[in-house]
PDB file of N, CA, C and O in Angstrom:
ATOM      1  N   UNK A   1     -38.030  -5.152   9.334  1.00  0.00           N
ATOM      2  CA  UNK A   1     -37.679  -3.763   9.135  1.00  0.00           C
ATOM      3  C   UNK A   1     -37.512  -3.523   7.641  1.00  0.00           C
ATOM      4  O   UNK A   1     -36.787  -4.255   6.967  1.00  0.00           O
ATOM      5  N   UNK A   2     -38.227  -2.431   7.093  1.00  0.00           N
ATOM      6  CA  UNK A   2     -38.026  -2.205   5.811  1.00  0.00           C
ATOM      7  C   UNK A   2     -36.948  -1.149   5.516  1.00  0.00           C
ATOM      8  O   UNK A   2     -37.181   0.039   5.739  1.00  0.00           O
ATOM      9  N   UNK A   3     -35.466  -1.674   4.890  1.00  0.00           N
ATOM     10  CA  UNK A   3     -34.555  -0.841   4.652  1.00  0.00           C
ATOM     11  C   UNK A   3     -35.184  -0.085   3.511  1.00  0.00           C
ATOM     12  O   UNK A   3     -35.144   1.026   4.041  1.00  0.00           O
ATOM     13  N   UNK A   4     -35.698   0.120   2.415  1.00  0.00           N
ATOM     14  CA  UNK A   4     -36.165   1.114   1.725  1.00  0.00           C
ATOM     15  C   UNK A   4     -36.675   2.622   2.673  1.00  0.00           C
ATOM     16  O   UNK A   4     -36.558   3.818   2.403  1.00  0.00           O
ATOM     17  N   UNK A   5     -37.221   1.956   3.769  1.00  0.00           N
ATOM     18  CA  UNK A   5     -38.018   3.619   4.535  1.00  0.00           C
ATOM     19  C   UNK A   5     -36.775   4.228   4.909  1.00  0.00           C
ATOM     20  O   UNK A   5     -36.606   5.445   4.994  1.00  0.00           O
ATOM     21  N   UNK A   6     -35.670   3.107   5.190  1.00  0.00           N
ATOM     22  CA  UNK A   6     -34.292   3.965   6.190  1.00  0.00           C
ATOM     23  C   UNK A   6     -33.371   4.569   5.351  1.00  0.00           C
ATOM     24  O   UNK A   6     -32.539   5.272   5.923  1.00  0.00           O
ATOM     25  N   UNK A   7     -33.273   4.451   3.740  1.00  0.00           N
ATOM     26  CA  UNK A   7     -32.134   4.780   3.738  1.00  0.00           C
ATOM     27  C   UNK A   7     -31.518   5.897   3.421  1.00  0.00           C
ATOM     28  O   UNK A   7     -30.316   6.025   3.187  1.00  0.00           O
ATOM     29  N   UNK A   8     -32.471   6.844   3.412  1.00  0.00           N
ATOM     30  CA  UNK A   8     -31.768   7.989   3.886  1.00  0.00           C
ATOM     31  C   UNK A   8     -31.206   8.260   5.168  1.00  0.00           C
ATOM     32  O   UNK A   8     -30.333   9.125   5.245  1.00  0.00           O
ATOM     33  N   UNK A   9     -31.483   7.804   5.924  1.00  0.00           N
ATOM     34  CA  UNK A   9     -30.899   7.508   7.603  1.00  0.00           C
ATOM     35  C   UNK A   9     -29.488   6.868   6.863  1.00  0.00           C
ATOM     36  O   UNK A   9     -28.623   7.629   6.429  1.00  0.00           O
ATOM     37  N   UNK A  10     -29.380   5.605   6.786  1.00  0.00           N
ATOM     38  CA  UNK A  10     -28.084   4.862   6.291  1.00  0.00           C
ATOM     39  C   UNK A  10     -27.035   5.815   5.228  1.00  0.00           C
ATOM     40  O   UNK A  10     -25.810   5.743   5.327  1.00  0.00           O
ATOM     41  N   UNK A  11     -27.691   6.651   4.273  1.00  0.00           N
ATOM     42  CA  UNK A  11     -26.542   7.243   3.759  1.00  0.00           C
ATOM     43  C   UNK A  11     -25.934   8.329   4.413  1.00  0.00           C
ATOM     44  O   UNK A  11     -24.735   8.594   4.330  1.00  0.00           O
ATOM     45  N   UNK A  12     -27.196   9.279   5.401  1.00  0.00           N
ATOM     46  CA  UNK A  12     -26.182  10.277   5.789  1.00  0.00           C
ATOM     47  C   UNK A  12     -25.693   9.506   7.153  1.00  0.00           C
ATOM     48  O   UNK A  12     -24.467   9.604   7.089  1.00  0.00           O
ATOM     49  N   UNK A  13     -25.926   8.984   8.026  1.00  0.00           N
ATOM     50  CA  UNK A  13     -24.665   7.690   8.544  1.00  0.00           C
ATOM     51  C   UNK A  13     -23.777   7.560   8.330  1.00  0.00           C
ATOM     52  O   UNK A  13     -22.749   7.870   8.932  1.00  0.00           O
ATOM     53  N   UNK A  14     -24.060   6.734   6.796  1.00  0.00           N
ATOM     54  CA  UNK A  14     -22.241   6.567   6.476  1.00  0.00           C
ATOM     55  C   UNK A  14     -21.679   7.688   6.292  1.00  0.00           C
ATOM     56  O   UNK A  14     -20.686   7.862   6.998  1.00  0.00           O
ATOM     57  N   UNK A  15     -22.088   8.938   5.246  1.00  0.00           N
ATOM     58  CA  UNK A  15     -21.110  10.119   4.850  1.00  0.00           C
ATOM     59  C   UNK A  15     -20.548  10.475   6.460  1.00  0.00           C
ATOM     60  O   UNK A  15     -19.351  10.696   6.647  1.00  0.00           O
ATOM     61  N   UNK A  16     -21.286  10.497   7.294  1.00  0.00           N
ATOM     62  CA  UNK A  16     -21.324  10.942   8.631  1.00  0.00           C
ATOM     63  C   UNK A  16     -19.764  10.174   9.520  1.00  0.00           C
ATOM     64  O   UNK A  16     -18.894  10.589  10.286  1.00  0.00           O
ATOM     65  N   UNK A  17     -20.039   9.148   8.993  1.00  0.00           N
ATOM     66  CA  UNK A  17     -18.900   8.249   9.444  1.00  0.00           C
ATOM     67  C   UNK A  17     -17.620   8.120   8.268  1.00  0.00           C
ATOM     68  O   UNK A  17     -16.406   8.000   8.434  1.00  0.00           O
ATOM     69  N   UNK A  18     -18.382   8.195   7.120  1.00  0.00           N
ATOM     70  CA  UNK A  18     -17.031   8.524   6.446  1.00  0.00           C
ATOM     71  C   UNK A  18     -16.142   9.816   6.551  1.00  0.00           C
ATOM     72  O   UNK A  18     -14.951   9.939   6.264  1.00  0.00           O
ATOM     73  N   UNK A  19     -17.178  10.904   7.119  1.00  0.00           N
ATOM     74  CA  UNK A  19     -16.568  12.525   6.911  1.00  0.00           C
ATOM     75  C   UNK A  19     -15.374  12.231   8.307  1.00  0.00           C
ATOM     76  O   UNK A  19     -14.190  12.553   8.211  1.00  0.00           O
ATOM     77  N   UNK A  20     -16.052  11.483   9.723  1.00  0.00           N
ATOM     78  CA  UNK A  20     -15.211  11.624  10.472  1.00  0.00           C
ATOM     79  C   UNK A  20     -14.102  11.025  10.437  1.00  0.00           C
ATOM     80  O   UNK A  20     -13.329  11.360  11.335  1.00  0.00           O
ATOM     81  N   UNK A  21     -13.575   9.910   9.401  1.00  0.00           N
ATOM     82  CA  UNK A  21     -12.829   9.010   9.520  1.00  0.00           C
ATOM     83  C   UNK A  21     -11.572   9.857   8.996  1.00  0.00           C
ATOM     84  O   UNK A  21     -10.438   9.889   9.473  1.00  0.00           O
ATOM     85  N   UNK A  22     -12.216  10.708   7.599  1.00  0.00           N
ATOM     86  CA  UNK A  22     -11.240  11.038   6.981  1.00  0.00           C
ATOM     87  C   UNK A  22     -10.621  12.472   7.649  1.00  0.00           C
ATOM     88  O   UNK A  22      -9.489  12.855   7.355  1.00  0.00           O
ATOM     89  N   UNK A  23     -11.615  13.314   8.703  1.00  0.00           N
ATOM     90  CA  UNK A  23     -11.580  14.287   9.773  1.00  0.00           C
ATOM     91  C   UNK A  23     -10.036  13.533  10.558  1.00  0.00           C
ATOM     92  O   UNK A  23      -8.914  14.036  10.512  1.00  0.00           O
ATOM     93  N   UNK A  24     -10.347  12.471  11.113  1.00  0.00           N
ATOM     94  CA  UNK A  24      -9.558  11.930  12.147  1.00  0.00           C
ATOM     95  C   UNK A  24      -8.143  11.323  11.637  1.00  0.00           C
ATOM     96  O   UNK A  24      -7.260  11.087  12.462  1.00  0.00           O
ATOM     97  N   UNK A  25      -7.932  11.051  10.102  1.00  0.00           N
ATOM     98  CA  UNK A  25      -7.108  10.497   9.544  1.00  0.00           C
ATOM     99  C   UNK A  25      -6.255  11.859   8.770  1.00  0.00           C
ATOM    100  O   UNK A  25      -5.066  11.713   8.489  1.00  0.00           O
ATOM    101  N   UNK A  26      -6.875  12.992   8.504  1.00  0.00           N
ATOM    102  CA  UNK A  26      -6.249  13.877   8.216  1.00  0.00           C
ATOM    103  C   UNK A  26      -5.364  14.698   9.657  1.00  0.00           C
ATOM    104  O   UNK A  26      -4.484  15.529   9.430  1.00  0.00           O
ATOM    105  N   UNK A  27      -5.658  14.411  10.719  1.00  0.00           N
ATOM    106  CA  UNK A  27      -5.458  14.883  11.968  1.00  0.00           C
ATOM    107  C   UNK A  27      -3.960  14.486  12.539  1.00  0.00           C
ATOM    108  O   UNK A  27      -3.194  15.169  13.217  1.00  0.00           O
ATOM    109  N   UNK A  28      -3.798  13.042  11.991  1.00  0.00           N
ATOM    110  CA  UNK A  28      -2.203  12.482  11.923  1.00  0.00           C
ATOM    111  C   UNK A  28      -1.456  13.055  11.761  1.00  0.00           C
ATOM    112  O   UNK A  28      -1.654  14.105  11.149  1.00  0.00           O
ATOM    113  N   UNK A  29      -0.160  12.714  12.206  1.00  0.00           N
ATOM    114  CA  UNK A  29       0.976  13.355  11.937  1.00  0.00           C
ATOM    115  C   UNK A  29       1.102  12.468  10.470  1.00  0.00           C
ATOM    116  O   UNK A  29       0.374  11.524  10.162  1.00  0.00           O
ATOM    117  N   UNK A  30       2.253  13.045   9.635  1.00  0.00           N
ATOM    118  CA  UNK A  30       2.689  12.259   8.922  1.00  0.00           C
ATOM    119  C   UNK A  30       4.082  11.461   8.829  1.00  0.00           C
ATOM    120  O   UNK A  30       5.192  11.954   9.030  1.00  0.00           O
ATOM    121  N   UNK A  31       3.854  10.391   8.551  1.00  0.00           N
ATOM    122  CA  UNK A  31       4.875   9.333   8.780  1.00  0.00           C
ATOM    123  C   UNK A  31       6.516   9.681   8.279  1.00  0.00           C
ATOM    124  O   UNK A  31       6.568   9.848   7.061  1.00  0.00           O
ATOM    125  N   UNK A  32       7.361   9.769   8.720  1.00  0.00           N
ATOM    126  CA  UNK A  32       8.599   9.589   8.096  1.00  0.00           C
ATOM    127  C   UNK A  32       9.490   8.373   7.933  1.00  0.00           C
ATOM    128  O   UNK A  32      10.178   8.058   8.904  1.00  0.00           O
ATOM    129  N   UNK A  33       9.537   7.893   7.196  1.00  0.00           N
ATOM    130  CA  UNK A  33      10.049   6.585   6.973  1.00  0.00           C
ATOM    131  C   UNK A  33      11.805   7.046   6.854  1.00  0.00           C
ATOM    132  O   UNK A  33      12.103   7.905   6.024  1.00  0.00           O
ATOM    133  N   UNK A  34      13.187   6.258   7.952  1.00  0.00           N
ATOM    134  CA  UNK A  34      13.777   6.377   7.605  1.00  0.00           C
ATOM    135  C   UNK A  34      14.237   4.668   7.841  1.00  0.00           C
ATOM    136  O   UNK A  34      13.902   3.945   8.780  1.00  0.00           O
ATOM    137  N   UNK A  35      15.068   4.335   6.710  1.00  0.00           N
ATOM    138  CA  UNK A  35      15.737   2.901   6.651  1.00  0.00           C
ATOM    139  C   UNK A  35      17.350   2.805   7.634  1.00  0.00           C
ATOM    140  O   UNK A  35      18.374   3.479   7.742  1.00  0.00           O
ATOM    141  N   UNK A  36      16.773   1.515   8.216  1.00  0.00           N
ATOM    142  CA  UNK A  36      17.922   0.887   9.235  1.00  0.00           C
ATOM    143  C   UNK A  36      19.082   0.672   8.110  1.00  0.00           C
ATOM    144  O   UNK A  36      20.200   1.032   8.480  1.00  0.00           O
ATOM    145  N   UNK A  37      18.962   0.003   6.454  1.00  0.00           N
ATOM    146  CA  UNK A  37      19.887  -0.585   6.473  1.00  0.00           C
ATOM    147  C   UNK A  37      19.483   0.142   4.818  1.00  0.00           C
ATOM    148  O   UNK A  37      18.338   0.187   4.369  1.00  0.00           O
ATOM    149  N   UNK A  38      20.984   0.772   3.955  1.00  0.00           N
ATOM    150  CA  UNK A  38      20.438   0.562   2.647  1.00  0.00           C
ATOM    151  C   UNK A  38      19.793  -0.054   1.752  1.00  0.00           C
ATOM    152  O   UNK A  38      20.418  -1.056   1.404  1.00  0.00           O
ATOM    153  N   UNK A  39      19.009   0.051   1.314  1.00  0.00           N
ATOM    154  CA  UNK A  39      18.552  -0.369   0.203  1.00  0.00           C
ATOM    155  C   UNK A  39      19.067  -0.620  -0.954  1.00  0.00           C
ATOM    156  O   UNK A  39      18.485  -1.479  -1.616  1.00  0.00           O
ATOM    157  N   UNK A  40      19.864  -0.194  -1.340  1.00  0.00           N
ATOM    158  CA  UNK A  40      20.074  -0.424  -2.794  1.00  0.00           C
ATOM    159  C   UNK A  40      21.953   0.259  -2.619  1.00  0.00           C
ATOM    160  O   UNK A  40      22.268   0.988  -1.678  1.00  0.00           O
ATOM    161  N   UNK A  41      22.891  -0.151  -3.644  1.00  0.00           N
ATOM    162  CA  UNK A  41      23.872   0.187  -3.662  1.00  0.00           C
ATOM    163  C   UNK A  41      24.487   1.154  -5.419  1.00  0.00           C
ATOM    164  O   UNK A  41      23.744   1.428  -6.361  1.00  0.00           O
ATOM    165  N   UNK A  42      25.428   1.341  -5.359  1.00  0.00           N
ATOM    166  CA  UNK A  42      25.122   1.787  -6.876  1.00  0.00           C
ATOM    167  C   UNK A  42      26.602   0.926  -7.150  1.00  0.00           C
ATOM    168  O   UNK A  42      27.753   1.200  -6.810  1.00  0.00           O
ATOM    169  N   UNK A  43      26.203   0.110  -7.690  1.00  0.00           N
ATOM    170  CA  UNK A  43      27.427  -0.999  -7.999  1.00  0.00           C
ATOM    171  C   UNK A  43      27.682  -1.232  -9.233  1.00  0.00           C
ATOM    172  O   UNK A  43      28.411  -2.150  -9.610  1.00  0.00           O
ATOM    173  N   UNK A  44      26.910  -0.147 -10.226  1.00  0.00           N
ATOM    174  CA  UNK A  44      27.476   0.145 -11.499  1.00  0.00           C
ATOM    175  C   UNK A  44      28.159   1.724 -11.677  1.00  0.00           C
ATOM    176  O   UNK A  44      27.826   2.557 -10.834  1.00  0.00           O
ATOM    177  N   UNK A  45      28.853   2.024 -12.475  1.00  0.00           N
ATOM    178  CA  UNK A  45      30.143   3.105 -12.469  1.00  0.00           C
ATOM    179  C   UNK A  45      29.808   3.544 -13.579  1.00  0.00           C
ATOM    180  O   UNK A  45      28.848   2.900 -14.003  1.00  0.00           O
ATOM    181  N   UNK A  46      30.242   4.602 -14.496  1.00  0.00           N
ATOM    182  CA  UNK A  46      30.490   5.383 -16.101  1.00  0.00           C
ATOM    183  C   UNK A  46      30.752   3.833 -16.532  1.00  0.00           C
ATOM    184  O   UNK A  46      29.771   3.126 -16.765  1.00  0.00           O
ATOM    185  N   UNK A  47      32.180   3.256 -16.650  1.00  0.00           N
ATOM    186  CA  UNK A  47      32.167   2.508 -17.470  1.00  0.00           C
ATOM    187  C   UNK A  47      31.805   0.871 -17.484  1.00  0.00           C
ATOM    188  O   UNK A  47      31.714   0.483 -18.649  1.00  0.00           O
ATOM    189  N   UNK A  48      31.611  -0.017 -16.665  1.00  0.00           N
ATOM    190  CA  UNK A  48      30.616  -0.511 -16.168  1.00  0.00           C
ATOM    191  C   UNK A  48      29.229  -0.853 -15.826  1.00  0.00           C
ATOM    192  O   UNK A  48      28.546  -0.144 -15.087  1.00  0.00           O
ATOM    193  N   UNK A  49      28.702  -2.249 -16.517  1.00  0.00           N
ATOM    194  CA  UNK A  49      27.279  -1.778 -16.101  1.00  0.00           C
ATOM    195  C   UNK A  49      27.045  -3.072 -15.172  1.00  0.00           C
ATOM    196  O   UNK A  49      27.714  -4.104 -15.123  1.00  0.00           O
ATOM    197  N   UNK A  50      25.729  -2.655 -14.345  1.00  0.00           N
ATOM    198  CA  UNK A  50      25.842  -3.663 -13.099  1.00  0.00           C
ATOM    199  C   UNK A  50      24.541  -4.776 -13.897  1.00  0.00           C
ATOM    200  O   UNK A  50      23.466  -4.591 -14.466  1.00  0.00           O
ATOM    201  N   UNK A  51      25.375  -5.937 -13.538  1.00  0.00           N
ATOM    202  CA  UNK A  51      24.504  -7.304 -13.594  1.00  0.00           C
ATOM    203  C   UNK A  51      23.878  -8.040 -12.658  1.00  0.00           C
ATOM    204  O   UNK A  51      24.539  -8.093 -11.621  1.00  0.00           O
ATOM    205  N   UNK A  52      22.674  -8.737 -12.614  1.00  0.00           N
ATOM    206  CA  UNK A  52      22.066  -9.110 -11.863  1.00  0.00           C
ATOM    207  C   UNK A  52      22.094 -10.994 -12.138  1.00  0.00           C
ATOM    208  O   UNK A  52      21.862 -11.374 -13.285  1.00  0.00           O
ATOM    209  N   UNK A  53      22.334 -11.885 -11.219  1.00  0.00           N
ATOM    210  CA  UNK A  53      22.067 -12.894 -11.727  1.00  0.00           C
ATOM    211  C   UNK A  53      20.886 -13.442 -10.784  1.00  0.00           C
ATOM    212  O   UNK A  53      20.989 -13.168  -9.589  1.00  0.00           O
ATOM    213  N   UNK A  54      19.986 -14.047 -11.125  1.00  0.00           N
ATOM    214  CA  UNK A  54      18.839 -14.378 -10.361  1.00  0.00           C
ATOM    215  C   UNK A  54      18.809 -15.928 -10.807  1.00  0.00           C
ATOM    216  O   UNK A  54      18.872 -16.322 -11.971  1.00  0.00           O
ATOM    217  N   UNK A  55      18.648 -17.102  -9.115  1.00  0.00           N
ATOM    218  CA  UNK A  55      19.028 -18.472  -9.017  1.00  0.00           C
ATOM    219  C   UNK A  55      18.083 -18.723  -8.623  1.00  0.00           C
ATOM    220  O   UNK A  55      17.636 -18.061  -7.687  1.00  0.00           O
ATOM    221  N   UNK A  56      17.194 -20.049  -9.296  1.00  0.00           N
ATOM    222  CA  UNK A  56      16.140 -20.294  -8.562  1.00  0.00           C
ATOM    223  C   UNK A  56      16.009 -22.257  -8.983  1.00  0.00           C
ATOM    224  O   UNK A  56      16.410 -22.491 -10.123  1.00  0.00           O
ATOM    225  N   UNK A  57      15.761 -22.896  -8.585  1.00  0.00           N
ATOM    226  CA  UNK A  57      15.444 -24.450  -8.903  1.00  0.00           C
ATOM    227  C   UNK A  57      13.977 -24.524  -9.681  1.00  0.00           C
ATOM    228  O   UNK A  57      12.934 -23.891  -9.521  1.00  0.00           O
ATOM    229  N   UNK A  58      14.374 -25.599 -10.609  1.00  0.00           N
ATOM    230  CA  UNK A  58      13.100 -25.717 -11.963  1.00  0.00           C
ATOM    231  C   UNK A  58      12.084 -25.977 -10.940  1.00  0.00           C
ATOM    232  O   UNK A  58      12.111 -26.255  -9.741  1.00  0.00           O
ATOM    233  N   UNK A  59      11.350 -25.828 -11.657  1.00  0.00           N
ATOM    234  CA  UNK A  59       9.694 -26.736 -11.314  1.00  0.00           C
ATOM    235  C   UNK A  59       9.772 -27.973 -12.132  1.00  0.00           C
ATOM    236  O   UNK A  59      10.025 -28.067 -13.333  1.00  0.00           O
ATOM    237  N   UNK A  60       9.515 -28.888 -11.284  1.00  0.00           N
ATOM    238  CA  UNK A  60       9.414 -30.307 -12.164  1.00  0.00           C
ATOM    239  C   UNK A  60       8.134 -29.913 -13.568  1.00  0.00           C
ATOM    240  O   UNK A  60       7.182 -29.131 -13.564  1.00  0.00           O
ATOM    241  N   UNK A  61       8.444 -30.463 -14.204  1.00  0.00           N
ATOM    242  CA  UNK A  61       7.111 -30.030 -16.046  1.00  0.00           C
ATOM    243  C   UNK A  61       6.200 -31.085 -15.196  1.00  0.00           C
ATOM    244  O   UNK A  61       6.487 -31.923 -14.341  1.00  0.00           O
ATOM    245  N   UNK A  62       5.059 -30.702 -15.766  1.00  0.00           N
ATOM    246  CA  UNK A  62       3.824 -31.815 -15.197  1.00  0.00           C
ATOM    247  C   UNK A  62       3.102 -32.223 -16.688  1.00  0.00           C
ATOM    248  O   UNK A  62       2.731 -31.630 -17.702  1.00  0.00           O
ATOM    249  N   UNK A  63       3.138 -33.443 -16.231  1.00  0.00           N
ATOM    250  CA  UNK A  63       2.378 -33.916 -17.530  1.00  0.00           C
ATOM    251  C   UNK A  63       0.959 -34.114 -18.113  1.00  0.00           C
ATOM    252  O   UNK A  63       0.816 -34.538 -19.260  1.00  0.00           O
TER     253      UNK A  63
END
């Protein structure tokens, strides 16, 4: 089969399949995201500022 004779067949195809995808994806509701558990706290104040300490074990050095 010579894809050169088809591909005008193949592009309006895809637009064809791309038009419906984005048809069918605009058709959604849209999502509302609400969180089970906070996210984030505000554990710094006016006079206070909040610190972070981050713990992690070396990587052995390779030689």
């Amino acid at each position: 089969m010579n894809i050169h004779k088809h591909m005008e067949a193949i592009f309006v195809v895809t637009l064809a399949t791309l038009g419906a995808g984005k048809f069918a994806l605009d058709s959604l509701p849209e999502a509302k995201a609400k969180p089970s558990v906070p996210v984030a706290r505000n554990v710094a104040s006016g006079a206070t500022m909040a610190v972070v300490i981050v713990r992690a074990p070396r990587l052995p050095r390779q030689p």
